[in-house]
C-alpha positions as CSV (number, residue, x, y, z in Angstrom):
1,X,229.6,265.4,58.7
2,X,228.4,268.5,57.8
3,X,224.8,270.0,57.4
4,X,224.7,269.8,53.9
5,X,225.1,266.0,54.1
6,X,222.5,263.9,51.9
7,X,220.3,261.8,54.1
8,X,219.3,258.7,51.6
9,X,216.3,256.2,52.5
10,X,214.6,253.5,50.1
11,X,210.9,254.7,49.9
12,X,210.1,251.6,51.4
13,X,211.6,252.9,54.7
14,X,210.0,256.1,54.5
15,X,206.5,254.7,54.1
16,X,207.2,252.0,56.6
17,X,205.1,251.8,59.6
18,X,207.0,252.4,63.4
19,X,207.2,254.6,66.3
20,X,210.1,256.1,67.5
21,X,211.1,259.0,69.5
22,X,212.5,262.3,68.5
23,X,216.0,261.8,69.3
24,X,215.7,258.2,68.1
25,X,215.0,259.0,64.8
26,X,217.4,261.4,64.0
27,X,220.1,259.1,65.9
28,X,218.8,256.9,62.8
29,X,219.6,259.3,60.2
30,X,223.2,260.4,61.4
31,X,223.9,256.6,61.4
32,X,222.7,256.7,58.1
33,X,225.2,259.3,56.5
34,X,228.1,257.9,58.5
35,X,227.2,254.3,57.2
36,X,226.7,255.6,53.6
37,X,230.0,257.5,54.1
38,X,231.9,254.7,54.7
39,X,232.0,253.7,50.8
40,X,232.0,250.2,51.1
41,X,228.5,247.6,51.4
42,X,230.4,245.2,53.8
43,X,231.3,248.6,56.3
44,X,227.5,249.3,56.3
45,X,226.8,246.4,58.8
46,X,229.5,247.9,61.6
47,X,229.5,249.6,64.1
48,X,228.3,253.5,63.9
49,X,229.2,256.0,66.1
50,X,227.9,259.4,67.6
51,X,228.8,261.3,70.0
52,X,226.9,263.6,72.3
53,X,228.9,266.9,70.8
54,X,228.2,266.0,67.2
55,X,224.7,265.5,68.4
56,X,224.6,268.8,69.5
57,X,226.5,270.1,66.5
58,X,224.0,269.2,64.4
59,X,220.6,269.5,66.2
60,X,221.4,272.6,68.5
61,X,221.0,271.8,71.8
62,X,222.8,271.8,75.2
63,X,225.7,269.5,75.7
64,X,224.3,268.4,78.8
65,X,220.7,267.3,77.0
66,X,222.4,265.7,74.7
67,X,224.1,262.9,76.5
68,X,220.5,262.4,78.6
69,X,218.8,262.9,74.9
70,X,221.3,260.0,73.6
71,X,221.1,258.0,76.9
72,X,217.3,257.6,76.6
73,X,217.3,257.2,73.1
74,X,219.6,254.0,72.9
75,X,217.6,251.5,74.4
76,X,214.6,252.8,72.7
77,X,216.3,252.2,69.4
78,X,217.2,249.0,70.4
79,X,213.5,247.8,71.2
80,X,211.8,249.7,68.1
81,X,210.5,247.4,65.3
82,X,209.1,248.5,62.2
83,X,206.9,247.1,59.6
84,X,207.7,247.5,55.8
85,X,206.0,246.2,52.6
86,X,207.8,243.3,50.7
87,X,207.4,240.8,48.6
88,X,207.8,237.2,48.5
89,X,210.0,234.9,46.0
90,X,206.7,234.7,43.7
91,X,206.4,238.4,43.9
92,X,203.9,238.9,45.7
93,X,203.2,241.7,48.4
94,X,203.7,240.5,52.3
95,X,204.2,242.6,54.9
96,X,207.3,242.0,57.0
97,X,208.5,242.9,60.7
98,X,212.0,243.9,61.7
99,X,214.5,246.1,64.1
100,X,215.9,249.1,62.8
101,X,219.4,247.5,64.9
102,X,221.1,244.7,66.3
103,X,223.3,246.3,69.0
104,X,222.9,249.7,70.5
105,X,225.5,250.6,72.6
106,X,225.6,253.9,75.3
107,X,229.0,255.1,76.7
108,X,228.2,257.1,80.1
109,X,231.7,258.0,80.6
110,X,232.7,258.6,76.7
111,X,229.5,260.5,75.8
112,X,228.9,258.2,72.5
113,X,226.1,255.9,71.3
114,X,227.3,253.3,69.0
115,X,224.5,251.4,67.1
116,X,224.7,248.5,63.8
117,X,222.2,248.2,61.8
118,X,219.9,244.8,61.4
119,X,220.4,243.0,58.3
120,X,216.8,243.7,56.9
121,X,217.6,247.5,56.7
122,X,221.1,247.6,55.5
123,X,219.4,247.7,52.0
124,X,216.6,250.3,52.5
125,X,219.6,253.1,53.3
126,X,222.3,252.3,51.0
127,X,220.5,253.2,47.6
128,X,220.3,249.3,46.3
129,X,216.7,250.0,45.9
130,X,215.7,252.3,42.6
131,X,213.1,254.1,44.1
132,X,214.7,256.0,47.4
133,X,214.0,259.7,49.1
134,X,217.2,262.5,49.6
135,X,217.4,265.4,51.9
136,X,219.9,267.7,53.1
137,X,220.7,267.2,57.0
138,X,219.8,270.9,57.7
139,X,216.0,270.6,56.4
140,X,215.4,268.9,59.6
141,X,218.0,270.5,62.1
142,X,215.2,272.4,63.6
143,X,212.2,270.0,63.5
144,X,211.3,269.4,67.4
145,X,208.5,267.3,66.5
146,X,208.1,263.4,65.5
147,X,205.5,264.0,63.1
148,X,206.6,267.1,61.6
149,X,209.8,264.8,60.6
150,X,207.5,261.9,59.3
151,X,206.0,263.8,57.3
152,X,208.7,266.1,55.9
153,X,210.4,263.4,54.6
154,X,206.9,261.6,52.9
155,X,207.3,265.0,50.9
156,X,210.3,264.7,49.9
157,X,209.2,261.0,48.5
158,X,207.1,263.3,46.0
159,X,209.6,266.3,45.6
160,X,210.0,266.7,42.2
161,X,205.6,266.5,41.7
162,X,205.3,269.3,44.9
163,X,202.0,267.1,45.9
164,X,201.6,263.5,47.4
165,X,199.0,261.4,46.2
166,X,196.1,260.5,48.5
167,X,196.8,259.5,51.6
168,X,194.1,257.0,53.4
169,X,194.1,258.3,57.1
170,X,194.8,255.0,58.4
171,X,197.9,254.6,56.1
172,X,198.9,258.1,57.3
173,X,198.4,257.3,61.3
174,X,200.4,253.6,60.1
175,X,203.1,255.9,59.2
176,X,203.4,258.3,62.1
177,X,202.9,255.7,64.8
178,X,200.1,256.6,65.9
179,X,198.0,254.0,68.1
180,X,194.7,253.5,67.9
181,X,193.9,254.7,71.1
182,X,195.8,258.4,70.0
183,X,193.8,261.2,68.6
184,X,190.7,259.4,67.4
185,X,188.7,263.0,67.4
186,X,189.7,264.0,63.7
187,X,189.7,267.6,65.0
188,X,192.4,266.5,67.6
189,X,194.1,264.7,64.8
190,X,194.6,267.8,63.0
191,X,195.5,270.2,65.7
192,X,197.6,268.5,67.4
193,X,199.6,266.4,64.3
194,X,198.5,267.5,61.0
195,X,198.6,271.2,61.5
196,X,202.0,270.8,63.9
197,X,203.6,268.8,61.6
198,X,203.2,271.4,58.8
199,X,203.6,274.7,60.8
200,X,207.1,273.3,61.7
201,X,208.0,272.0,58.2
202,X,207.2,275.8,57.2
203,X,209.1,277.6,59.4
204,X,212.2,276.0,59.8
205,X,212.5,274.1,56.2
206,X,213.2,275.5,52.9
207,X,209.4,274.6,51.6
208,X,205.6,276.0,52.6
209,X,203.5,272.7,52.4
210,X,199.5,272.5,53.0
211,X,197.4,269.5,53.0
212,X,193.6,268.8,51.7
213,X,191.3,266.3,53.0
214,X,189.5,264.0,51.6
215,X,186.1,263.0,52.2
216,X,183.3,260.1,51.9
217,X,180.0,261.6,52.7
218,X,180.5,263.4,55.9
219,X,183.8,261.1,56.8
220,X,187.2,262.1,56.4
221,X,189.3,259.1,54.6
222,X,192.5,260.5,53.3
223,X,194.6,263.5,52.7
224,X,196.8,265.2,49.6
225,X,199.6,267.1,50.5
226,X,201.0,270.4,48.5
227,X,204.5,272.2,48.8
228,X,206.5,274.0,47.3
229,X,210.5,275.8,47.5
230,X,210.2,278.8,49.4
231,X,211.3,282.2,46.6
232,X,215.1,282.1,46.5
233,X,214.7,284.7,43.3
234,X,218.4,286.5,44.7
235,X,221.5,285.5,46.4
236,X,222.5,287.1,49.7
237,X,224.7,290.0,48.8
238,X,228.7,288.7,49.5
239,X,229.6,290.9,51.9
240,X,232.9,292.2,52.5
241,X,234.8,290.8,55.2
242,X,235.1,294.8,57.0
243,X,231.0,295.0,56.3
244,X,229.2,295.6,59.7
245,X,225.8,294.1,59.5
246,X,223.1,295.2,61.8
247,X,221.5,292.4,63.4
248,X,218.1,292.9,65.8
249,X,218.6,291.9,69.8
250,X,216.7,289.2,69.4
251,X,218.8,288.2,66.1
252,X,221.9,288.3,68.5
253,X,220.4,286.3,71.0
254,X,219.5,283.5,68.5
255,X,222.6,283.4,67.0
256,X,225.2,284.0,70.0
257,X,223.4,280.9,71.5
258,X,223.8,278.8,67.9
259,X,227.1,279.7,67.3
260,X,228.2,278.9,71.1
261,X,227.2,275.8,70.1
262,X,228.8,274.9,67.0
263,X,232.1,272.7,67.7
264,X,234.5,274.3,65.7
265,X,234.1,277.8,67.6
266,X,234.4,275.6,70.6
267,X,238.2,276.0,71.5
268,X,238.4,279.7,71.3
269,X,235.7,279.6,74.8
270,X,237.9,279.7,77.9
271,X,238.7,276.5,79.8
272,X,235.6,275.8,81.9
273,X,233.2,278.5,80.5
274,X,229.4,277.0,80.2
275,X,227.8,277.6,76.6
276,X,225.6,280.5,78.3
277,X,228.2,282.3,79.2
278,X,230.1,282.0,76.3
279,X,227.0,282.7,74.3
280,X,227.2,286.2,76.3
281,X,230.8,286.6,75.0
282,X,229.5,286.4,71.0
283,X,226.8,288.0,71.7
284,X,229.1,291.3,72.9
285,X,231.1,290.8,69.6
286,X,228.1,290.5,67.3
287,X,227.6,294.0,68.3
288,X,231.2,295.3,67.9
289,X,232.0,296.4,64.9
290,X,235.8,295.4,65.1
291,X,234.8,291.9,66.6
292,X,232.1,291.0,64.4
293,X,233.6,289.6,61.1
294,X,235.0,286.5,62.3
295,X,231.5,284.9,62.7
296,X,230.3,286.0,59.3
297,X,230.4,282.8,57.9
298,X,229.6,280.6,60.5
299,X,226.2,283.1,60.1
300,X,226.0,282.5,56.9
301,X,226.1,278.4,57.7
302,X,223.8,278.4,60.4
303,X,221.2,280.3,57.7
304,X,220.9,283.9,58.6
305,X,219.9,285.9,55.9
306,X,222.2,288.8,54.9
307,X,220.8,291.6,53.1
């Protein structure tokens, strides 16, 4: 897989109501590319793999937070329901209950999760539906938050408008898994998911969203949500392959650590080096001028801005 990867979900899914950890739900999307990779309906309902590595690949963090990340993760997937909106063989609406997946499977001494999807959801991920919500992988690479990932990808359900419709707050708390007993101080609500959620979406995704709320007489019912592509208006500057670029120390610190990371750097670290320390090593050739070149594209990749 690579970060550019298309994650696909019916719109049904994405206003579906269900609560799930971080690392849960982006175990859900990688499952979802690898299944939609596969090319063929019937593969969709096998057996998915991922291992600890690629989750680190892909979400940037420690190989050893990975496997506990993917260890906890597993049987919480496994447990998770969620409720979507249906309809019944004389069309009418009727709301429906279902797991995400029928076997979840963690290998301690392999490092891997393998999970197969429940029958009920194979359709809301492989496009069957019309009406279905895209993103690139990346956009959510840096999201640490549930929330800020729920509602990231209810934008996206309204990409091409830049604005959602109204929002009734209990649909909204429906959609975040949010229990009744959580937040019930609207200022809470706010602080602590609203104004999260959104100060993550605009720092690490390629949009600036807002919300407005809504109001009946002194009560707050609902909320509209505006957003828009951050100013691309020029392409970083191709540099040549001798170009030196001057990065900050706190640019090299950032990036030493990300590109430590990324698997296919992997094999040039000595046998038995820890990521910190080989971290140290890129960071020392970041700032040689003779050394630096052979990371310019993996920059580039992991989204540093060359000017």
């Amino acid at each position: 897989m690579k970060n550019n990867e298309l994650v696909s979900k019916s719109n049904t899914l994405i206003e579906a109501s269900y609560t799930l950890n971080l690392v849960a739900q982006r175990l859900i999307v990688l499952a979802i590319i690898k299944a939609r990779n596969q090319g063929e309906l019937s593969k969709v309902g096998g057996i998915h793999r991922i291992t600890a590595i690629e989750y680190r690949a892909y979400f940037g963090c420690a190989l050893p937070m990975a496997y506990e990340s993917l260890q906890s993760a597993c049987k919480s997937l496994y447990e998770s329901e969620f409720v979507w909106l249906g309809k019944d063989e004389q069309g009418d609406p009727q709301k429906n209950t279902s797991r995400f997946v029928q076997r979840a499977t963690y290998n301690e001494g392999k490092g891997f999760v393998e999970v197969m999807f429940g029958n009920d959801i194979i359709p809301l991920i492989t496009r069957l539906s019309k009406e279905y919500t895209e993103y690139e992988l990346i956009q959510i690479r840096n999201l640490n938050s549930v929330y800020a990932l729920r509602v990231f990808e209810m934008l996206m359900q309204w990409k091409i408008l830049g604005k959602t419709p109204l929002v009734t707050i209990e649909d909204l708390r429906s959609r975040l898994g949010i229990a009744d007993h959580q937040y019930k101080l609207m200022s809470n609500f706010k602080k602590r998911v609203l104004d999260l959620a959104i100060n993550e979406i605009n720092e690490h995704t390629d949009i600036t969203a807002s919300y407005e709320q809504h109001k009946a007489g002194r009560a707050i019912t609902g909320f509209t949500f505006k957003f828009k592509s951050k100013k691309t208006s020029k392409e970083p500057k191709q540099i040549a392959n001798n170009d030196f670029i001057k990065m900050t120390d706190k640019q090299i610190a950032v990036f030493s650590n990300k590109l430590a990371q990324l698997p296919v750097l992997g094999s040039k670290a000595k046998i038995g080096m820890s990521t910190e320390a080989y971290a140290s090593t890129i960071a020392q050739d970041l700032r040689d001028k003779t050394k630096q070149k052979q990371y310019h594209k993996y920059l580039k990749e992991l989204g540093y801005k060359f000017k």
